[in-house]
C-alpha positions as CSV (number, residue, x, y, z in Angstrom):
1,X,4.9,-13.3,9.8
2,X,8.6,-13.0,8.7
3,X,11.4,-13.0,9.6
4,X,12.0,-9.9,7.2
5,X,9.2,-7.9,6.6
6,X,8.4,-5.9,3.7
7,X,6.1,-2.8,3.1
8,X,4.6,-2.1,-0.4
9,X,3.1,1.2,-0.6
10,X,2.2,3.6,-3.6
11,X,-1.1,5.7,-4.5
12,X,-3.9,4.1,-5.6
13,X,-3.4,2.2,-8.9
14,X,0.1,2.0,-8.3
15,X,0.2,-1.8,-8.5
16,X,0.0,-2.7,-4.9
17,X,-2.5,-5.2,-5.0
18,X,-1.0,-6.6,-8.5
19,X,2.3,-6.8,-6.8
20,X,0.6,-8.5,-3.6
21,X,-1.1,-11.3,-6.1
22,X,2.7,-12.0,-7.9
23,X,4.4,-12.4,-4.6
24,X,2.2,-15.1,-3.5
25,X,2.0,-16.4,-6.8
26,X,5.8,-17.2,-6.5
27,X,5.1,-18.4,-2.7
28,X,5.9,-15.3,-0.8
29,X,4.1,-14.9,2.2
30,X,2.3,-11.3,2.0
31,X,-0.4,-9.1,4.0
32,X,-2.4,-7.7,1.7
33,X,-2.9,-4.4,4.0
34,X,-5.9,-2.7,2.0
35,X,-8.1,-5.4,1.9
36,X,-7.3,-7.2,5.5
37,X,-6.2,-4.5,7.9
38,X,-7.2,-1.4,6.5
39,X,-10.1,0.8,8.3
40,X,-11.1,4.1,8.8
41,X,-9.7,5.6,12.0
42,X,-8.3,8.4,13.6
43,X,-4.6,8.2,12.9
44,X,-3.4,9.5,16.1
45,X,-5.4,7.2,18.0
46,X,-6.4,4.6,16.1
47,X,-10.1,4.8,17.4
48,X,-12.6,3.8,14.6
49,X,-14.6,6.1,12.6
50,X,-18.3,5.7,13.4
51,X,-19.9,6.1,10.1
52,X,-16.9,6.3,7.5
53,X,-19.6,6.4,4.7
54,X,-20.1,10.4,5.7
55,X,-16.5,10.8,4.8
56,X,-15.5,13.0,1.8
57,X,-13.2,11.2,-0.7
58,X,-10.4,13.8,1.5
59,X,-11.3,12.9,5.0
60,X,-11.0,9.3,4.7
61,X,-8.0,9.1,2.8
62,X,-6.7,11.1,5.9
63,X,-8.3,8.4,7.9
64,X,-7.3,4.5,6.2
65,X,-5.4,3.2,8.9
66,X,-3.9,0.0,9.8
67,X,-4.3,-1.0,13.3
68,X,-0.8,-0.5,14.9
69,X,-1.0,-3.1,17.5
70,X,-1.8,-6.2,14.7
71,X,0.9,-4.8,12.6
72,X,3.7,-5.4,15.1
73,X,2.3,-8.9,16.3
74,X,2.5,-9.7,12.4
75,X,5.7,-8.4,12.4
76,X,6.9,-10.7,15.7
77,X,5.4,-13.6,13.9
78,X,8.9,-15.5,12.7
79,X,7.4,-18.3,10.7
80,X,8.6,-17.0,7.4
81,X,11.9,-16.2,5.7
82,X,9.9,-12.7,4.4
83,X,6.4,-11.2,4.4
84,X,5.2,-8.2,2.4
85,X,2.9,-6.3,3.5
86,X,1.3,-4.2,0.5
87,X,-1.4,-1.5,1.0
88,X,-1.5,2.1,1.7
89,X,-2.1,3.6,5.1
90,X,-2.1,7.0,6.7
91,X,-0.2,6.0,10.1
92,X,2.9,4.0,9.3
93,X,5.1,5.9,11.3
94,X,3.8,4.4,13.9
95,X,5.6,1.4,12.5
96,X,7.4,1.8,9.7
97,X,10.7,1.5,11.3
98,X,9.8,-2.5,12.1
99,X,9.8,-2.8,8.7
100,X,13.4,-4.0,6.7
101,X,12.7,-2.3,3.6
102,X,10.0,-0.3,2.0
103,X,9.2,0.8,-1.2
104,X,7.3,2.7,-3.0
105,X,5.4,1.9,-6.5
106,X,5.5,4.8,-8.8
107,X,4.4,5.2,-12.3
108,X,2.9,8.1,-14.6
109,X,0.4,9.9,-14.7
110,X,-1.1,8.7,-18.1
111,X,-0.6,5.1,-17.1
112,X,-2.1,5.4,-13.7
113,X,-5.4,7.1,-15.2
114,X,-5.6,3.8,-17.5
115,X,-5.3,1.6,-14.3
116,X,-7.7,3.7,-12.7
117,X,-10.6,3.9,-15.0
118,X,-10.7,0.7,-16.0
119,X,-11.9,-0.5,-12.7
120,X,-15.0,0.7,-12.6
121,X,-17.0,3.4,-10.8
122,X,-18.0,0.9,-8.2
123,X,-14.1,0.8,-6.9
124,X,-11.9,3.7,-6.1
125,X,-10.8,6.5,-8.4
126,X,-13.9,5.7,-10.3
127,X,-15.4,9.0,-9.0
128,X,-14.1,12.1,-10.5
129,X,-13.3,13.8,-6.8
130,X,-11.5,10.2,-6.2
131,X,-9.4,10.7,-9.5
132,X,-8.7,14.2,-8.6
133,X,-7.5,13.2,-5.2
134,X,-5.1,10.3,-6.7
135,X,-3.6,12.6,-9.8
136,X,-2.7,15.0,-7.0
137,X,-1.1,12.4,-4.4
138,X,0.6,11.3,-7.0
139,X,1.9,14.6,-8.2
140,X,2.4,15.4,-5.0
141,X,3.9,12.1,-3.2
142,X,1.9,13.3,0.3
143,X,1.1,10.6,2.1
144,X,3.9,8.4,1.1
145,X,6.8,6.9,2.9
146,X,10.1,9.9,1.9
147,X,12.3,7.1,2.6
148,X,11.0,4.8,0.5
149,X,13.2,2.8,-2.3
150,X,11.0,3.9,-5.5
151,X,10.1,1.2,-8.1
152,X,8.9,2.1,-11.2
153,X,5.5,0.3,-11.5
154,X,4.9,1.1,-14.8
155,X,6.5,-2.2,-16.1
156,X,4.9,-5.3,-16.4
157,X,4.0,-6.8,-12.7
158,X,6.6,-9.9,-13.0
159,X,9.6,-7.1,-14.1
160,X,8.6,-4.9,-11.1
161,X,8.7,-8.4,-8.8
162,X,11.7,-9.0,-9.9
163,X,13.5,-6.0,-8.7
164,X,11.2,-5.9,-5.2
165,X,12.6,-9.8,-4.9
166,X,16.5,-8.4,-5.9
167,X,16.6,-5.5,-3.6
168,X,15.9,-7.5,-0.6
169,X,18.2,-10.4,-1.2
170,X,16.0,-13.0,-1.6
171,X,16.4,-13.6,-5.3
């Protein structure tokens, strides 16, 4: 897809998705990872889960995986100067070092909870075990990339943009 590629991770409510829409608002080509390649899978092996719906909230946050295999033929894909790929998945070691840059969306706690409950019940962290899962993740930071440049999310979309755009020389 580029010839840089970007990844956008962060906890749910984070801003990924926000983030995703502004880049290809200013005409950035960008992967928008929850919504195109994300499943539930076995991490290790990428084999599908056959009936994610029995999950608990836990088990298939464990198990939202990108498929590996698309990822790098995305990845090879030169046609654009950059692509960002924005979404969270469990298994991108398996190919996070294709990846030029990545960074992670942070933001407080009291901000995130406003994010997160005004979408609904009907999307995720809408259910009080999802909540609890998210506040801790992002207590915690498990699940995210340690290398990661952190970018305060907390700011309005365009001013957290802005910075993505600066740190990887494309401003």
């Amino acid at each position: 897809m580029g010839r840089r590629n970007f990844l956008v991770e962060g906890v749910s409510g984070a801003g990924k998705t926000s983030v995703a829409e502004e880049l290809e608002r200013r005409g950035y080509d960008v992967v928008h990872g929850d919504r195109v390649l994300a499943y539930y899978g076995d991490p290790e092996t990428g084999e599908r889960v056959a009936q994610p719906e029995t999950l608990s909230v836990e088990a298939g946050y464990e198990r939202w995986i990108w498929p590996v295999e698309r990822v790098k033929a995305l990845v090879a894909d030169q046609r654009h100067k950059a692509t960002f790929f924005c979404g969270g998945t469990r298994n991108a070691g398996k190919f996070m070092k294709l990846f030029d840059a990545v960074f992670v969306l942070e933001v407080d706690l009291a901000i995130l909870q406003q994010r997160v409950a005004g979408r609904g019940t009907d999307e995720f962290g809408g259910q009080p075990e999802q909540w609890a899962l998210i506040a801790r993740l992002q207590a915690s930071r498990e699940g995210l990339p340690e290398a990661g440049i952190r970018i305060d999310s907390g700011r309005p979309v365009g001013m957290v943009v802005d910075e993505i755009v600066a740190r990887c020389g494309l401003g």
